[in-house]
C-alpha positions in Angstrom: -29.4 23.9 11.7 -26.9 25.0 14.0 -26.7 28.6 15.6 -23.9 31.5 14.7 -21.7 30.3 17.5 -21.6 26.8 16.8 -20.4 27.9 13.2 -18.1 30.2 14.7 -16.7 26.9 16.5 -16.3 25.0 13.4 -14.4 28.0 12.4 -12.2 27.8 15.4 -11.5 24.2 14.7 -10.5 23.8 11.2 -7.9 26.6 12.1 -6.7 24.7 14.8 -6.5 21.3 12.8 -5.0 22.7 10.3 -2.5 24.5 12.0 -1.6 21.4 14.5 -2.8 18.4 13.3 -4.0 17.3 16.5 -8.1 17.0 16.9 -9.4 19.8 18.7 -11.4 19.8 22.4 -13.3 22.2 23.9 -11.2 23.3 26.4 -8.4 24.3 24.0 -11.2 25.7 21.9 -11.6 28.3 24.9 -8.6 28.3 25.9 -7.1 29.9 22.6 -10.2 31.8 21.1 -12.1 34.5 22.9 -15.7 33.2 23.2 -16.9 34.1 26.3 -18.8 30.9 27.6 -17.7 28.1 29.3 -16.4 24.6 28.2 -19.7 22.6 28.4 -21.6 25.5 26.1 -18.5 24.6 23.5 -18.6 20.9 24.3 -22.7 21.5 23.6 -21.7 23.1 20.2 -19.3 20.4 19.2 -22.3 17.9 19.4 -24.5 20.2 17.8 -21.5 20.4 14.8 -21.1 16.2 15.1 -25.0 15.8 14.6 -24.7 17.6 11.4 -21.4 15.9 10.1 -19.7 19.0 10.3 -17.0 17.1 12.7 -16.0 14.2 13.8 -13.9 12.0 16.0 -11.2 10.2 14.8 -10.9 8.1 17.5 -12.0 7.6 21.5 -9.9 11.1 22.3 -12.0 13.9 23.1 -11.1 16.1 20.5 -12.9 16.2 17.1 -11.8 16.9 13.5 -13.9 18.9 10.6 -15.3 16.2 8.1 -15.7 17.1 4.5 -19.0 18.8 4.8 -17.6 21.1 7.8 -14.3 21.9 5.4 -17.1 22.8 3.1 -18.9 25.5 5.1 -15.6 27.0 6.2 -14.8 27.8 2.8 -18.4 29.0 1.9 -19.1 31.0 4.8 -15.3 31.7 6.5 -12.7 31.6 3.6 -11.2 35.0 3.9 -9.4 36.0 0.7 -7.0 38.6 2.0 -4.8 40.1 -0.3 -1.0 39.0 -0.5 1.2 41.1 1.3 3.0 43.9 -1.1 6.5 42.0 -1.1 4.5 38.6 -2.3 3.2 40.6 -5.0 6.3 41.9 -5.9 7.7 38.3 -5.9 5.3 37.3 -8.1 5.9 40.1 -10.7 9.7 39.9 -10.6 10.0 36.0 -11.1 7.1 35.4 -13.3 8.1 38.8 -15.6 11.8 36.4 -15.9 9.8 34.2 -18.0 10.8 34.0 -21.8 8.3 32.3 -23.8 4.6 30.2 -22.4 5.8 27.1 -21.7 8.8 28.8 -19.2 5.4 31.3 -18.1 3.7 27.9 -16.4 6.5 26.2 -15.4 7.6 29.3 -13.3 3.9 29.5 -12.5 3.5 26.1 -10.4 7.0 26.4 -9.0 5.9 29.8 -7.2 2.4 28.5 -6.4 4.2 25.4 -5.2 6.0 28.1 -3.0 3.5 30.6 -1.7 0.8 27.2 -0.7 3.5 24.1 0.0 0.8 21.9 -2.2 0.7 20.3 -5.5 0.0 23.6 -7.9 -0.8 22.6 -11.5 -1.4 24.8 -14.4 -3.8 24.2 -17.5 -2.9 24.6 -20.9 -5.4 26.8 -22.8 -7.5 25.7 -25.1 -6.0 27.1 -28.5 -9.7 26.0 -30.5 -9.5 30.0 -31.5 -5.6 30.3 -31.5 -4.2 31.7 -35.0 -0.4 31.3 -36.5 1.6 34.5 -35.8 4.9 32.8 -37.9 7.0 29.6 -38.9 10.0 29.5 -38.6 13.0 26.9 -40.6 16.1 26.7 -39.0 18.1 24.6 -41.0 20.6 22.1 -38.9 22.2 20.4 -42.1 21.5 19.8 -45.6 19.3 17.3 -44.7 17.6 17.8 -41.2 16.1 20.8 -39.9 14.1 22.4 -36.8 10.7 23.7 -37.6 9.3 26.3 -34.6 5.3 26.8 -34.6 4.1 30.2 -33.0 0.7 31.2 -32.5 -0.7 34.7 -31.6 -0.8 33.8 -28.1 3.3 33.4 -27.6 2.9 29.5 -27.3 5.7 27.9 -29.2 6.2 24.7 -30.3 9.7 23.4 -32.2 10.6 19.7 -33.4 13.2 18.4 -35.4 12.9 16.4 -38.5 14.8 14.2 -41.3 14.7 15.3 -45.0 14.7 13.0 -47.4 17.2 14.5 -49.2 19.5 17.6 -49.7 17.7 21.6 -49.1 19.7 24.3 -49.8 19.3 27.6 -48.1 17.5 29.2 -51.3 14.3 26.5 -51.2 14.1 26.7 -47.2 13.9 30.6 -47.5 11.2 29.7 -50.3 9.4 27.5 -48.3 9.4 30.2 -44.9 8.1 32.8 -47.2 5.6 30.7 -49.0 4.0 29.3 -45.4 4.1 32.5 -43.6 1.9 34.5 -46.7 -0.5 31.8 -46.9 -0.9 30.8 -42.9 -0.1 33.6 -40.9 -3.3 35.1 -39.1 -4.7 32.3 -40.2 -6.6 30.3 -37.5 -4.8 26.7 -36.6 -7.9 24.5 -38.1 -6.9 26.3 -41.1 -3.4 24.6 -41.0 -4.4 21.5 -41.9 -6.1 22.1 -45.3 -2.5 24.0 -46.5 -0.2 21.2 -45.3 -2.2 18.7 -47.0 -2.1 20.4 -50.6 2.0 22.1 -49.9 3.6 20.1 -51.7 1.6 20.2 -55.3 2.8 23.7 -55.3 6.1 23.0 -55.9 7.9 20.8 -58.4 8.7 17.2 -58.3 11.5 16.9 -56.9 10.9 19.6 -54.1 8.1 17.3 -53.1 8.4 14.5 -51.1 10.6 17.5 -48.8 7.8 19.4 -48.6 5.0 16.5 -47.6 7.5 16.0 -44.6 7.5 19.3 -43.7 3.4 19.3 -43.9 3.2 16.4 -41.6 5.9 18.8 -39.2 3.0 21.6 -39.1 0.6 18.9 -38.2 2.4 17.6 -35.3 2.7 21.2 -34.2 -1.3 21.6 -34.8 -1.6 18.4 -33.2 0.7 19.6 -29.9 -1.3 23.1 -29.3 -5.0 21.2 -29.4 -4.1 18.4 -26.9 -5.0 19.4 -23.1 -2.3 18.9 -20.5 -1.5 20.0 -17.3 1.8 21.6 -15.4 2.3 20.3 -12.6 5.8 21.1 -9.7 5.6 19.6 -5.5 4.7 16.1 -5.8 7.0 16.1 -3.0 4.7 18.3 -1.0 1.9 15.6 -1.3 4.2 12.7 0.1 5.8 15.0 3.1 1.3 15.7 3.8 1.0 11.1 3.6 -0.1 11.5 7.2 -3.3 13.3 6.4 -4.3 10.7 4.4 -5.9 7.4 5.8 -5.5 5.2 3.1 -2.3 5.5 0.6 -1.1 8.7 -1.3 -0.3 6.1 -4.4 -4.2 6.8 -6.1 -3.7 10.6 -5.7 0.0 10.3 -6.8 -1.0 7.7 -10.2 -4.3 10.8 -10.5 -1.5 13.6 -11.1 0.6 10.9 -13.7 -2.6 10.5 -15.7 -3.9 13.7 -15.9 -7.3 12.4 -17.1 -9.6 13.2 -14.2 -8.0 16.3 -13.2 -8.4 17.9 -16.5 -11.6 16.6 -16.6 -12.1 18.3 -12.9 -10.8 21.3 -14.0 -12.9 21.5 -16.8 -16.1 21.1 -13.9 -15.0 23.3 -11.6 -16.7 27.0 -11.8 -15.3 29.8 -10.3 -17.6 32.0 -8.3 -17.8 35.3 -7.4 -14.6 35.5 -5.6 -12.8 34.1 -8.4 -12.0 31.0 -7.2 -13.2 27.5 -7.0 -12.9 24.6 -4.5 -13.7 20.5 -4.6 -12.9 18.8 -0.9 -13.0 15.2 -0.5 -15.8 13.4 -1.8 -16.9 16.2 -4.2 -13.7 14.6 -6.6 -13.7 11.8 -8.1 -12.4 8.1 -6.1 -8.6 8.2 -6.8 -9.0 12.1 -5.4 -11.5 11.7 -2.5 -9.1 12.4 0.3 -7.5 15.8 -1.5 -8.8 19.3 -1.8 -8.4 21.1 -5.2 -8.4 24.7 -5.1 -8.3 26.4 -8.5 -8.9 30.0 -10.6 -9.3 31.2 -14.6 -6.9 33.0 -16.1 -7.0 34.2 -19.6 -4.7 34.0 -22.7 -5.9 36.6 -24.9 -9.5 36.7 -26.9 -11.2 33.6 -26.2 -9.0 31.2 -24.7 -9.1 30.8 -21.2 -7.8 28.0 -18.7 -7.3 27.0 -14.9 -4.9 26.7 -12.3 -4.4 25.8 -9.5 -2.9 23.9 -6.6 -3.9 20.1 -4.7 -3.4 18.6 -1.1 -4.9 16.7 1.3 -8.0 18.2 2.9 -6.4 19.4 5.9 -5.3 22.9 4.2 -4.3 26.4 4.6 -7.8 27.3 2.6 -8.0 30.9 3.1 -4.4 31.3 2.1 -4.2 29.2 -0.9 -7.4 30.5 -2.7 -5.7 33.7 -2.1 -2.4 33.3 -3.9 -4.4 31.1 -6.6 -6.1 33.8 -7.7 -3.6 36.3 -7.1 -1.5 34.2 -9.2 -4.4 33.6 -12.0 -4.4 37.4 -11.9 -1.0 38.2 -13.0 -0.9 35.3 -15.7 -3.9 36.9 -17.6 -2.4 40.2 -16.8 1.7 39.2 -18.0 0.3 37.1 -21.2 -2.7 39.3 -22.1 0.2 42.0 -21.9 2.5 39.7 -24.3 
């Protein structure tokens, strides 16, 4: 156990170390904060903080780093979520409310978190297990190709292209529109499936081999809203940060490609009572063991809910980025639950 001041030293420097980069010593400890003691009380801390693995030294300087564990306590016991100033706000509102449709609603969402934190910022897809159809639409392109668009009651929409085998005229597609929208809409998207399998007995002959391509067309869309997939915008941010990591950026960098074990992080990670959630170094998985992920819920209407959130290296602006994640996360559920 350590004593309030020797916290209140960690505290002092992880703000330094992340604001310089440059291990921290007990003289500039009191040199730059207020603490009322000398140098050798600090110096006594600082080996009271390195005996519990809250710091360390990087080298044979004088100056010590927080490990990990001491990044850990910061955020428990330090991590200050103060609110985001009323012109960030006002940011937020005026380029997120630009957005036209969800998928522009999460690209413009990692660009700004991108922004506000200068890290990786990522943004889940929801899960759509209890999304229902609000209306298909058929645009026909030519007599024989045509653009289906799949929208569910949660503003996601999905639109693909395909071939006909042969000729449709205008009449049969407007058929075909009317016919799926009175039998699927409202309907939820497990629902789909059954109706695209038996379309095409419902009309003749002729009409069918059309309408069985059209069927597989809706399962694609089904297909596209159940998979889980991530948003992601400053990979660039991570390689100008390849200092702060000792070994190479490249496992962190192939991590974000994947998308497999940060989904499957996401999908771990519980926020808490401030709303937000946060995995430092070892906590994550190999590939991710020198970054910190910082991420909150936002919700999609009814049931479905998902995360974002932003990635760096463990040297980070904490206090700031768990603020404009969840201030972000905020507006999201607010701007689609509004849509």
């Amino acid at each position: 156990m350590v004593s309030d001041r020797a916290l209140h030293v960690l505290r002092a420097i992880v703000h330094d170390y992340v604001a310089s980069r440059e291990p921290v010593g007990s003289k500039a400890i009191v040199d730059r904060h207020q603490f009322g003691v000398s140098a050798a009380t600090i110096r006594n801390d600082m080996a009271l903080l390195e005996e519990e693995e809250l710091i360390a030294a990087p080298h044979t300087s004088s100056g010590r780093v927080p490990t990990d564990k001491g990044y850990r306590v910061f955020v428990d016991q330090f991590a200050d979520l103060k609110p985001l100033s009323a012109a960030q706000r006002q940011a937020i509102q005026q380029f997120l409310d630009q957005s036209v449709d969800l998928d522009d609603v999460f690209a413009r969402t990692v660009r700004l978190l991108s922004h506000l934190t200068n890290q990786v910022a990522l943004v889940q897809y929801p899960t759509l297990g209890n999304a229902r159809v609000q209306h298909i639409e058929l645009v026909p392109m030519s007599a024989t190709r045509l653009m289906t668009v799949f929208i569910t009651d949660g503003g996601r929409v999905d639109q693909r292209i395909i071939e006909l085998p042969i000729e449709a005229d205008e009449v049969f597609v407007g058929e075909l529109r009317a016919k799926l929208n009175a039998t699927l809409a409202g309907r939820a998207l497990a629902d789909v499936t059954d109706v695209a399998a038996s379309l095409s007995e419902q009309f003749a002959p002729d009409r069918r081999p059309t309408v069985s391509v059209i069927g597989e067309a809706l399962l694609g869309h089904v297909d596209a809203h159940r998979s889980d997939r991530l948003v992601m915008a400053g990979a660039a941010n991570l390689v100008r940060t390849e200092g702060d990591f000792v070994g190479s950026v490249y496992p962190v960098l192939e991590a974000l490609e994947e998308q497999v074990t940060l989904l499957k992080l996401f999908s771990e990670m519980q926020v808490d009572e401030k709303g937000v959630s946060a995995r430092i170094g070892r906590e994550n998985d190999e590939a991710l063991k020198e970054t910190a992920v910082v991420t909150s819920a936002y919700r999609m209407g009814g049931d479905s809910s998902a995360k974002l959130g932003v990635l760096g290296p463990t040297r980070m602006d904490y206090s700031n980025n768990m603020a404009a994640v969840r201030a972000v996360a905020r507006y999201v559920s607010r701007l689609l639950g509004e849509e």
